[in-house]
C-alpha positions in Angstrom: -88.0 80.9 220.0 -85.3 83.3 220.3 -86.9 86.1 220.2 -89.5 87.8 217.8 -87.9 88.6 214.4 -89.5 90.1 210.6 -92.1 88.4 208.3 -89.2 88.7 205.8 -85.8 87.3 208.3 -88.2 84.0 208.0 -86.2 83.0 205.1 -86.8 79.3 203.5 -89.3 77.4 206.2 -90.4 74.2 206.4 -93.8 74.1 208.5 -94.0 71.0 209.9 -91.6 68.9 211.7 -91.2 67.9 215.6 -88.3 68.7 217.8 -86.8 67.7 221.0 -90.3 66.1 221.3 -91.6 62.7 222.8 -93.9 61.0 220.7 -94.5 58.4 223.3 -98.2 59.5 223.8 -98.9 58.7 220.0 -98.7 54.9 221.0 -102.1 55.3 222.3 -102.8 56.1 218.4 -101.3 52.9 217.3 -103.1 50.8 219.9 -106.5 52.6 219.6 -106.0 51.4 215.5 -104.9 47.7 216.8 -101.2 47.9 215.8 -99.3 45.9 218.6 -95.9 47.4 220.3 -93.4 45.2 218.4 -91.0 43.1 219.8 -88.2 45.0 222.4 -85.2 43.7 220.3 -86.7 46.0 217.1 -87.0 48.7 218.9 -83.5 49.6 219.2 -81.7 52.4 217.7 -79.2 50.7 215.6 -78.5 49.9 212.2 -80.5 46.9 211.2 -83.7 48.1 212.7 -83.4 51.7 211.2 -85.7 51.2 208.0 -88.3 49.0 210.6 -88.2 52.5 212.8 -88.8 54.3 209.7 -91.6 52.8 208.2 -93.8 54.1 211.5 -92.7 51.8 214.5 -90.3 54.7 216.1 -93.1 55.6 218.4 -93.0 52.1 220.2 -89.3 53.3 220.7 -88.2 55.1 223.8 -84.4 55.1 222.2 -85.6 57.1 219.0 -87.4 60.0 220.7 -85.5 63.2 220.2 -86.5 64.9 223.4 -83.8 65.9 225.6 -81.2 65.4 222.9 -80.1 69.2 222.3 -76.9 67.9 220.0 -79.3 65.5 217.8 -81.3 68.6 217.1 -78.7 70.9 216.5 -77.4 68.6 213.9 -80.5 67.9 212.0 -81.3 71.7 212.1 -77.8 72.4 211.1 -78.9 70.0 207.8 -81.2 71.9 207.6 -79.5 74.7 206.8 -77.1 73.7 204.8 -80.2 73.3 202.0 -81.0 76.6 202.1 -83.0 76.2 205.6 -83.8 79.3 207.4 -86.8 78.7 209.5 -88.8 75.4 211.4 -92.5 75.3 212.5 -92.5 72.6 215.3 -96.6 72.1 216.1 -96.0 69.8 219.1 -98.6 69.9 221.0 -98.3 69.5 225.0 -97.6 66.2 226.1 -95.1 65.7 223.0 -93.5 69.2 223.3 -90.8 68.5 224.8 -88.8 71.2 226.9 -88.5 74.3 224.9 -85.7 75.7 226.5 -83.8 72.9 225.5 -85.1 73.9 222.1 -84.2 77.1 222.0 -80.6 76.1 222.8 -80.7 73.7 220.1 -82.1 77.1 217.7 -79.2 79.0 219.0 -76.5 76.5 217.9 -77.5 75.5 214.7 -78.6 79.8 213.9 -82.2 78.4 212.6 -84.9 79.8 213.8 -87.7 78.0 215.0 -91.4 78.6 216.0 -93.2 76.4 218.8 -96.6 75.5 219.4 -99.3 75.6 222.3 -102.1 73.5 222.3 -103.8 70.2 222.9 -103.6 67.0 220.8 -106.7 64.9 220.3 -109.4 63.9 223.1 -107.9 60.2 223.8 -104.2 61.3 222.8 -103.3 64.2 225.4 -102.2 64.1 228.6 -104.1 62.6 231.6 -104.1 65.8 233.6 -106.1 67.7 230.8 -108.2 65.7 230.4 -112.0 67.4 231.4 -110.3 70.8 230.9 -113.2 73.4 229.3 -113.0 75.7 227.3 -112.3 78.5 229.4 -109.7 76.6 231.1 -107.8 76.0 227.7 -108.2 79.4 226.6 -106.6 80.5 229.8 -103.9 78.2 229.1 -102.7 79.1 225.5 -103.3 82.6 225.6 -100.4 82.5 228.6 -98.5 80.7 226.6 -98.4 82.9 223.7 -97.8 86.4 225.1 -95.9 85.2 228.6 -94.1 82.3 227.9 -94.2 78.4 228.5 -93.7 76.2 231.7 -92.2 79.3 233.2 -90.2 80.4 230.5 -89.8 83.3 228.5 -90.1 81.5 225.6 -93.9 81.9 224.0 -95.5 80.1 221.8 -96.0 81.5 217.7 -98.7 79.6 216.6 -101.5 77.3 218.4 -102.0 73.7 217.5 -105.2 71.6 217.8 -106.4 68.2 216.5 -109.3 66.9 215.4 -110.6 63.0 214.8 -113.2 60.6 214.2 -113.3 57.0 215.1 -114.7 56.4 211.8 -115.7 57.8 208.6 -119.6 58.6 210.0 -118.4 59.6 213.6 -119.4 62.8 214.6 -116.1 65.1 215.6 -115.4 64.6 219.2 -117.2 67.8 222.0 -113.6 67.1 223.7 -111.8 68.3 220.2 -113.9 71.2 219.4 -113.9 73.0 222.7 -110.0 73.1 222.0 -110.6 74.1 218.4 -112.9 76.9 219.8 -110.4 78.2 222.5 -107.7 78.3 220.0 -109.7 80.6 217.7 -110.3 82.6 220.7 -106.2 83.2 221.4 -106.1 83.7 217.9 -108.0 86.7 217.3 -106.9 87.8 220.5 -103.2 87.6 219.8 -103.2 87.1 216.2 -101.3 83.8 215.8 -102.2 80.8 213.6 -104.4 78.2 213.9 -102.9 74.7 213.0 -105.2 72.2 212.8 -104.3 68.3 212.5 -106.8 65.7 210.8 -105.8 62.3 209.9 -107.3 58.7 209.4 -110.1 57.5 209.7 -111.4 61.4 208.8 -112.6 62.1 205.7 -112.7 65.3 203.8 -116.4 66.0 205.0 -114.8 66.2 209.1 -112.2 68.5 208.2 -114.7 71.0 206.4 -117.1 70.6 209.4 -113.9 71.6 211.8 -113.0 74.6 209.7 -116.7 75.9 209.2 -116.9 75.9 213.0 -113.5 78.1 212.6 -114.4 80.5 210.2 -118.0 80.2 209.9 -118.8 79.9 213.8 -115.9 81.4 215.2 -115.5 83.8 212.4 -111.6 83.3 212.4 -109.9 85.0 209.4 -109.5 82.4 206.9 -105.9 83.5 206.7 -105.1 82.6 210.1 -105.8 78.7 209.9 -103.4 76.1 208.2 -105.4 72.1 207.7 -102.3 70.0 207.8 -101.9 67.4 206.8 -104.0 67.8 203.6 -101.7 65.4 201.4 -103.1 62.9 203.1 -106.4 62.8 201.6 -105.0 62.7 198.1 -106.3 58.7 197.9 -108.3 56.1 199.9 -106.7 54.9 202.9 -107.7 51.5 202.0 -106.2 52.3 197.8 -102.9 50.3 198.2 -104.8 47.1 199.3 -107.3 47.8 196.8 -104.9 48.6 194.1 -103.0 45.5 194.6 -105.8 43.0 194.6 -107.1 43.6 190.8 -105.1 44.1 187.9 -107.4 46.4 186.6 -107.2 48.9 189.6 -105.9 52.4 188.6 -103.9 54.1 190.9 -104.1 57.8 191.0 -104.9 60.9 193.3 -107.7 62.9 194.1 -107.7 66.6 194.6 -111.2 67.7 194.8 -111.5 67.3 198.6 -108.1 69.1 199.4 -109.6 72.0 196.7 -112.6 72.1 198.7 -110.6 73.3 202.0 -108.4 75.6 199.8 -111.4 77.2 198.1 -112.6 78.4 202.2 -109.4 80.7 201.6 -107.1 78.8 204.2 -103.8 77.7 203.9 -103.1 73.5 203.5 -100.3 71.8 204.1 -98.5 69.0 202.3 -96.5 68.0 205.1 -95.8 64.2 204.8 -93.0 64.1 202.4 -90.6 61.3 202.4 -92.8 59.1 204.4 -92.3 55.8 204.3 -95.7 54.8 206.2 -98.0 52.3 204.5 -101.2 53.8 205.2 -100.0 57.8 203.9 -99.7 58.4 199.6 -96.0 58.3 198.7 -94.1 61.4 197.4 -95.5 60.8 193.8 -99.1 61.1 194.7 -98.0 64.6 196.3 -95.9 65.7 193.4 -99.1 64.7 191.3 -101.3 66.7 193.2 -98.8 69.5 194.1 -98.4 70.1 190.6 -101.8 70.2 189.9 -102.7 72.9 192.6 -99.9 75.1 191.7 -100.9 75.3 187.9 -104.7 75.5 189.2 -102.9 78.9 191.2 -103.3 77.2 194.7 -99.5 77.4 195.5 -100.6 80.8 197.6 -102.2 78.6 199.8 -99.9 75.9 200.3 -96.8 75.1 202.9 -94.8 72.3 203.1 -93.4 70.1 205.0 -91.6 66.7 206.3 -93.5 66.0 209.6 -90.5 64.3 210.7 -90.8 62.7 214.3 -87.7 60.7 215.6 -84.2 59.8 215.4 -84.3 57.5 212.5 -86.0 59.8 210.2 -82.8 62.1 211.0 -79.5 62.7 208.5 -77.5 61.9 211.7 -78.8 58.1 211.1 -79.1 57.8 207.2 -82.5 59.1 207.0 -83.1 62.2 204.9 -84.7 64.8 208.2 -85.6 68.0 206.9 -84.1 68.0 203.7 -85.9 66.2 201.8 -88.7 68.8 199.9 -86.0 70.9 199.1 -84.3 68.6 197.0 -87.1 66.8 195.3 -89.8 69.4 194.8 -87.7 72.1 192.7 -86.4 69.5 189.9 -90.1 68.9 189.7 -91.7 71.6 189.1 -88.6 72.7 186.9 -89.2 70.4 184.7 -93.0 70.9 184.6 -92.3 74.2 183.2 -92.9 76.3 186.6 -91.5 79.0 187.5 -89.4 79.2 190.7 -91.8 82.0 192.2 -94.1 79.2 193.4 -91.8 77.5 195.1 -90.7 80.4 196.7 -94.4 81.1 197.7 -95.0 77.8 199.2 -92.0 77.5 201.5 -90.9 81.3 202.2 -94.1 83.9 201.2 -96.6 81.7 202.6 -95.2 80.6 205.9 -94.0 84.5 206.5 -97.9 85.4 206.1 -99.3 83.2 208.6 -96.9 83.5 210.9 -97.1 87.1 211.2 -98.5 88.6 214.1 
C-alpha cells in the first residue's frame, strides 16, 4: 500500500482482516439466508449493544462500519503492532473496499504495512453496476488495478480476491462467479499475484474442490499462487450445534478430511475466523483442534491465519479483541502441545511472504 517492499520486511502477518471497508452490501447475505435487519435501537454503537454487534449483527449497522474512519484504523493497526504485528492482508473486494487512500494513510500512521485487494465478491453480493460484466471486462479491470493503481490512485492492488457460492449443498457454482474466478487466474499469471478465493455456507467441501480444479486444473494456475479462505469453516456441520444440542448422545468434534483434501492440491488454506463469536462458524477450539492436527500432519507450510475481522465492535478501541487475537492464543497452544515455534513462524510470517511475492 505504501509502496512495494521484500518477501522478508513482511514480518508477522495476519492474512485476513477488512479495513476502512463498508460491509453494508453483505446485508444482502443476511437477507438472502432470511435473517431480518434487527431493530434500529440495537444497532447502535454503544456499550450495551456491543456483544449483540459482535455476535454478527454489525452489518445491519451503518455506525459500526469502519470505512472513512482513518483514526479507528490507525488504532487497531497500531494494536496490532504492539503484538508483534508487522503486516495486514485486507481481501475487500469492490463494493466493500472502501477508499484506499484513506488506507494507506491509516498504514502510514500506525508503520504497518498492509496489502489490498481487487476483485469481485459473489454474483448476488457485488455491486449493481458490475453486474453482467464478462470476463474480459473483469480481466481488464484487475489487471489495471494491480500494475497502475486503483480508482485513480497510485496505490495497486497485491493480491486479487474472488468468491464463490452455492444456494445449497447440490447447487451448481454460479457462471457469474466463475467468469470472475477465471479472470482472476488470468491477472495472476500475468502479474504474478495471489488468488484469494472465499467459500462459505451453504458450500460444501465438494464446491470448493470444483472452484480450485477449474484454477489449477483448467486454468493451470500454480497451486502456489491460490489461498481457499476460509477453510476453518468446514471443520463441522453447519447444522452441528443444533444437532449436538438436541441429543445427549451427540459427540461434538471436528473434521479435517475435507480441509486436507484442498491442502493435498498443494494450495495454501486459511484459518481465518478466529475469535468469532458467530453461531453458525466452529469456535476457536474446533480450530485449535484441527490446527493442531494439520501442523503435526506437516500441513503448517500451507496454512495462514487470520481474524477476518469486519467492524467497529470487533475492534480493541471498543472492548473487542481486533487483530490480536491469534497471536495470543495460538502460541500457548501449540507450546504446550510440544511444537516447536518454527510452525508458527511458518504460518503467519514464511507463508504469507511466499504468496505474496511477486
Amino acid at each position: 500500500m505504501r509502496g512495494d517492499i521484500a518477501p522478508e520486511e513482511l514480518g508477522m502477518t495476519s492474512m485476513h482482516e477488512h479495513l476502512n471497508a463498508d460491509m453494508e452490501i453483505l446485508t444482502r447475505v443476511a437477507k438472502q439466508f432470511g435473517f431480518p435487519p434487527p431493530p434500529a435501537e440495537m444497532l447502535t454503537l454503544e456499550n450495551h449493544n456491543l456483544a449483540f454487534l459482535r455476535s454478527g449483527a454489525a452489518i445491519f449497522s451503518e455506525a459500526s462500519m469502519t470505512a472513512g474512519d482513518i483514526d479507528f484504523t490507525a488504532a487497531e493497526l497500531g494494536f496490532f503492532r504492539a503484538v508483534g504485528g508487522r503486516s495486514i492482508v485486507d481481501p475487500s473486494p469492490i463494493g466493500i473496499r472502501g477508499d484506499v487512500t484513506q488506507l494507506r494513510e491509516a498504514s502510514r500512521q500506525a508503520d504497518v504495512h498492509v496489502v489490498c485487494a481487487t476483485g469481485l465478491y459473489t454474483a448476488a453480493n457485488r455491486p449493481d453496476e458490475y453486474a453482467g460484466w464478462t470476463e474480459e471486462q473483469q480481466h481488464e479491470l484487475f489487471l489495471r488495478d494491480v500494475t497502475e493503481g486503483i480508482d485513480g490512485s497510485d496505490v495497486r492492488a497485491g493480491i486479487l480476491k474472488c468468491a464463490l457460492s452455492a444456494v445449497s449443498a447440490d447447487a451448481p457454482l454460479d457462471e457469474v462467479e466463475l467468469a470472475t474466478l477465471r479472470a482472476c487466474a488470468r491477472v495472476s499469471q500475468e502479474t504474478g499475484v495471489s488468488v484469494h478465493v472465499h467459500s462459505a455456507f451453504p458450500m460444501t467441501g465438494d464446491h470448493v474442490l470444483r472452484g480450485l480444479s477449474l484454477l489449477v486444473d483448467e486454468m493451470s494456475l500454480e497451486p502456489g499462487r491460490v489461498v481457499m479462505m476460509h477453510m476453518d469453516s468446514f471443520l463441522r456441520p453447519w447444522d452441528s450445534r443444533s444437532r449436538y444440542i438436541d441429543s445427549l448422545d451427540a459427540v461434538k468434534s471436528v473434521d479435517v478430511t475435507g480441509v486436507q483434501r484442498v491442502l493435498d492440491r498443494g494450495v495454501t488454506v486459511g484459518f481465518d475466523s478466529w475469535g468469532s463469536n458467530v453461531d453458525l462458524l466452529p469456535q476457536d477450539d474446533d480450530r485449535l483442534k484441527a490446527l493442531l492436527h494439520l501442523v503435526r500432519s506437516g500441513y503448517d507450510g500451507q496454512i495462514v491465519l487470520g481474524h477476518d475481522v469486519t467492524q467497529k465492535p470487533q475492534g480493541v478501541s471498543y472492548g473487542g479483541t481486533g487483530f490480536t487475537w491469534f497471536p495470543a492464543l495460538i502460541p500457548p497452544v501449540l507450546a504446550q502441545a510440544g511444537v516447536g515455534e518454527d510452525a508458527y513462524r511458518r504460518m503467519t510470517t514464511d507463508n504469507p511472504a511466499r504468496v505474496l511475492a511477486h
